[in-house]
N, C-alpha and C positions, 0 to 999 in steps of 0.2 A: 504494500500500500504506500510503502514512504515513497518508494522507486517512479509510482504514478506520479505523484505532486510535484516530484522533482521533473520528470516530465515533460509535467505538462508547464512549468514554469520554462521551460529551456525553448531557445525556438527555434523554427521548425527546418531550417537548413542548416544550422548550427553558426548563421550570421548574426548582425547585431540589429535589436529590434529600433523601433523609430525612437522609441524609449531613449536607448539607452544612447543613441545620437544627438537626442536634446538633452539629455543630463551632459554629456562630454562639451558639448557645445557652451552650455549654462556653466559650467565649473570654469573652461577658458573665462567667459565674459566676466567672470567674479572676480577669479586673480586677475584680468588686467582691471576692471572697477579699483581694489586694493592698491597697487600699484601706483597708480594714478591717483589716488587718494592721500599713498603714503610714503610715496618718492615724487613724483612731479609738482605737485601743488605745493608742497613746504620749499623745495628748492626754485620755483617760483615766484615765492613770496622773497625769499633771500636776496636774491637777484636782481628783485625790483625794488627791495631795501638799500641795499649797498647801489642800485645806480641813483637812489635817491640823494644817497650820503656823497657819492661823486660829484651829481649836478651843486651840491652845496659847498663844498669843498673850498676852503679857502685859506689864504697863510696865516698861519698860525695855529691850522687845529693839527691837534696830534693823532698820525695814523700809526697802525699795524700791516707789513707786509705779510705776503702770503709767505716768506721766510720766517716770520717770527722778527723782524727787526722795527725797533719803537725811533718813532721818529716825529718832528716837528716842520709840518712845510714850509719850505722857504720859496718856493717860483712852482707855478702851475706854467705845464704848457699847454699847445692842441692834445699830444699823446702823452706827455712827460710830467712828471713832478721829481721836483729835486727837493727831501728832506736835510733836513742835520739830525744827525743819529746819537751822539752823546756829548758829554761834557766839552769836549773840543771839539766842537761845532763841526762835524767833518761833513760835508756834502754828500749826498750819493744821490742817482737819479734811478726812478723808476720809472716802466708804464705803468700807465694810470692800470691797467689788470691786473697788476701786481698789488693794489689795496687790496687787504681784506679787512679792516676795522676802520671805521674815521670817526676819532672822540672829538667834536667841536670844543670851542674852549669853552665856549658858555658853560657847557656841562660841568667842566672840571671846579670853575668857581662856585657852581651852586652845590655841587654835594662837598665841597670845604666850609660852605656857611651850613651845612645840614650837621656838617660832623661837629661845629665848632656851640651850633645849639645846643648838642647832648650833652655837651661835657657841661 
């Protein structure tokens, strides 16, 4: 009896039923929905943050390259910016793709007047 139900579930050329061509199809269209939810849309958003921080961009705010090196701009170009990177002022130029953080200075002053409330 078990052999029947087995059976009669299995189909009938031993190909794949319409079933089970819209479950395969539905399971694609989920992972790329995910995907697209939780890789494209946040790097997106990233993207269009940081060209926000570019078009603002101005001397004196303190960036981060994408190397890791902290810097203070000194000359925007078309494609260039030329930072000073530490105590002895030393120049160094990058393309602007080369930002990946831009701290305005506004910023810097106002969370020094935040820290200087608490105490």
């Amino acid at each position: 009896m078990f052999n029947l139900i087995l059976a009669a579930d299995a189909p009938a050329q031993g190909g794949y039923t319409q079933m089970d061509l819209i479950m395969g199809v539905g399971m694609i269209a989920l992972f790329g929905a995910i995907m697209y939810f939780m890789i494209y849309l946040p790097q997106k958003k990233r993207d269009k943050k940081l060209k926000e921080q570019m078009d603002k961009l101005c001397i004196g705010d303190k960036v981060v390259t994408i190397g890791g090196l902290v810097g203070i701009v000194a000359n925007i170009g078309e494609e260039e910016v030329t930072i000073y990177t530490s105590a002895a002022n030393t120049p160094v130029s990058y393309t602007k793709g080369a930002i990946q953080t831009v701290i305005p200075r506004n910023s810097e002053s106002d969370s020094d007047k935040k820290g200087k409330d608490k105490k």
